[in-house]
C-alpha positions, 0 to 999 in steps of 0.5 A, spaced: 500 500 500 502 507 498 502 513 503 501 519 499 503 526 501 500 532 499 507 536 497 512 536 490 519 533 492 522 539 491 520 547 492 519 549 484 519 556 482 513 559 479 513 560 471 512 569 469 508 567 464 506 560 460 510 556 456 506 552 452 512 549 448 517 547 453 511 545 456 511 540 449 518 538 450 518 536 458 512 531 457 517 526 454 519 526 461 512 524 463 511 519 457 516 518 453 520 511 452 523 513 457 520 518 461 518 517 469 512 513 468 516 508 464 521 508 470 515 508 475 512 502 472 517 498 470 519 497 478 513 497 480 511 491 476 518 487 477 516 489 485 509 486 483 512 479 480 518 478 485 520 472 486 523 469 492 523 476 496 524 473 502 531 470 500 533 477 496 530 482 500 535 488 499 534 487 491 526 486 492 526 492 497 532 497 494 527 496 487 519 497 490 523 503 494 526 507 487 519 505 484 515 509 491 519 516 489 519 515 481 510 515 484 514 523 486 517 524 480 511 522 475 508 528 480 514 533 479 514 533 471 506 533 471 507 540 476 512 542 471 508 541 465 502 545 468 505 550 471 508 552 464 501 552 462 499 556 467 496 563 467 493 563 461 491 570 459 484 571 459 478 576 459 473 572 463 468 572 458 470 567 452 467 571 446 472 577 449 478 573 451 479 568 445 485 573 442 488 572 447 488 565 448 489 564 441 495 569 441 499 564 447 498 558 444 497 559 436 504 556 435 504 551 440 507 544 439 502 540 442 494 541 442 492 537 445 495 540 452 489 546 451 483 542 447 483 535 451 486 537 458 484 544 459 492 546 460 494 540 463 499 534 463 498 528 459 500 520 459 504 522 452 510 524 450 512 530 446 509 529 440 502 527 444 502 520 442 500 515 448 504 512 453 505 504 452 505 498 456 509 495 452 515 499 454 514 496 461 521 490 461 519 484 466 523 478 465 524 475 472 531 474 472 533 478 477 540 480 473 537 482 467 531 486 470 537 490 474 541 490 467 535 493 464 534 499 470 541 501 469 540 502 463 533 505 463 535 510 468 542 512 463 537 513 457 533 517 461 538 521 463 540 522 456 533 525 454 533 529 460 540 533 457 536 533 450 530 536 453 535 540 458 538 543 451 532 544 448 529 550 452 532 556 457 526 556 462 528 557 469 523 552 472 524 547 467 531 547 468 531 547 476 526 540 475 531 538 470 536 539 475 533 536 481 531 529 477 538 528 474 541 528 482 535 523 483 535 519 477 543 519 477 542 515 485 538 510 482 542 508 476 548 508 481 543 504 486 543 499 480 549 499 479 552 496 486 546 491 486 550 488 480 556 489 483 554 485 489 551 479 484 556 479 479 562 483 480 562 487 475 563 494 476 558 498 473 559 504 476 565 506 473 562 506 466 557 513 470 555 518 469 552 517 462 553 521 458 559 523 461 557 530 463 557 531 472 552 534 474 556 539 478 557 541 470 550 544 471 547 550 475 541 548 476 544 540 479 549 544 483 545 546 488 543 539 490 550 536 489 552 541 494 547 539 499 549 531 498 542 529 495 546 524 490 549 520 497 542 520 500 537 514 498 530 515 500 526 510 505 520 511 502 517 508 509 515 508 516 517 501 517 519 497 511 524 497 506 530 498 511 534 492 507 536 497 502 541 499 506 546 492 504 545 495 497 546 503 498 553 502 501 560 506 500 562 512 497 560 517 493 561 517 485 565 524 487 568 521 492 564 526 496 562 522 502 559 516 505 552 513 502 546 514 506 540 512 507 535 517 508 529 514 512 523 518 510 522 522 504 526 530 503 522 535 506 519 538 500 516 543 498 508 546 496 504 544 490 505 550 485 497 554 484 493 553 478 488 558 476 481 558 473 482 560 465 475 562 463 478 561 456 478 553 457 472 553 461 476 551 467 473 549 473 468 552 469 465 559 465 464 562 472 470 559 477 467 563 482 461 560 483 464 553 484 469 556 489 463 559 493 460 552 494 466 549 495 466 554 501 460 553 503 461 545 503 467 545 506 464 549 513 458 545 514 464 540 514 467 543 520 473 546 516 476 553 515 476 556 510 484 557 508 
């Protein structure tokens, strides 16, 4: 079962005005063949299918664990994304208000982020197309699924530096630069397993590409907090094995590995507002607003 906290996992800066096309170019990162729901499912369903979990505990524990924060980072590309879609010029009447809604989105690569989703995050890459099941990789053996996963996360590490490239937004790029801390402890986590299974040292083949991380401003500030030698226990109790996996010093040399019980701190969803142009909640938000209210104090609470 999942706990769900209601925070992003990291404090995210608030786009000054929309940016419908690196909106386009951050929903690989949410649907693409290597986007964050395809790093989510493929540990969620080798976590499902795990076989002799009893007797290879730190393996089972250390992927259901990266599968729980990839759940954070699904939340993360989807406040990005709609963030980037956020403040949407509008007039509040959409006769009125349509050319400023056609001005901000004329040139927009992905429509369907304004006629489906009402300005919001899709199960779908960057050119719209859907997410697929079949990009999930379960095979049972325990050495090729790990295989499979250090190299899930070097390929989403190398999308993420193409998407780095492809847009100067301040709020895309710091969200860039908190996953690639992230994913980079992952594949390193990944890498150890098979060490500890193999022999083999994949940990000197990362980073891939072979781009540190304190190479980029936005990664900086994480790496100099330590977040690429903390692995999250994203748990009350459960998942403490991961511990026998998540052991050593850091790629940088930089200090000991740590395992960190519970999640980061956090930080606050970023406020959507209504758009009268997309008829979102509705033509009149405040008149949903107001009957919210009225709910919310015949059940005892106040108003925030």
């Amino acid at each position: 079962m999942f706990l769900r906290i209601d925070k992003l996992q990291v404090e995210m800066p608030k786009p000054s005005a929309p940016d419908p096309n690196a909106a386009a170019a951050v929903q690989e990162l949410m649907g693409g063949r290597f986007g964050e729901m395809s790093t989510l499912m493929n540990y969620m369903y080798q976590s499902f299918n795990f076989r002799g979990r009893d007797k290879l505990r730190p393996y089972y524990a250390l992927i259901a664990n990266i599968a729980t924060e990839e759940l954070g980072h699904i939340e993360l590309v989807a406040a990005t994304v709609n963030s980037l879609l956020n403040a949407i010029p509008s007039e509040g009447d959409p006769a009125t208000g349509a050319a400023s809604f056609k001005q901000a989105f004329k040139d927009a690569r992905i429509s369907h982020h304004h006629i489906v989703t009402g300005h919001g995050i899709m199960a779908a890459n960057s050119m719209g197309q859907p997410w697929r099941g079949d990009y999930i990789f379960n095979s049972g053996n325990l050495i090729l699924d790990l295989l499979h996963n250090f190299f899930l996360e070097n390929g989403a590490r190398t999308q993420k530096l193409r998407v780095y490239e492809m847009t100067d937004n301040p709020s895309a790029r710091q969200m860039l630069g908190y996953l690639f801390v992230r994913g980079g402890v992952h594949a390193h986590a990944y890498a150890l397993a098979l060490e500890q299974l193999t022999g083999v040292e994949m940990k000197k083949m990362l980073p891939i590409p072979n781009i540190e991380n304190v190479q980029l401003p936005e990664s900086r500030p994480f790496e100099e907090k330590g977040l690429h030698r903390k692995l999250y226990r994203f748990s009350p109790d459960d998942y403490k094995e991961v511990a026998a996996v998540w052991q050593g010093t850091a790629l940088d040399g930089s200090g000991p590995l740590e395992v960190v019980d519970g999640p980061p701190q956090g930080g606050d969803h970023v406020q959507l507002d209504p758009s009268t142009d997309a008829f979102i909640p509705d033509y009149h938000p405040e008149e949903i607003q107001e009957i919210a209210m009225k709910l919310y104090q015949k059940a005892g609470g106040t108003i925030p």
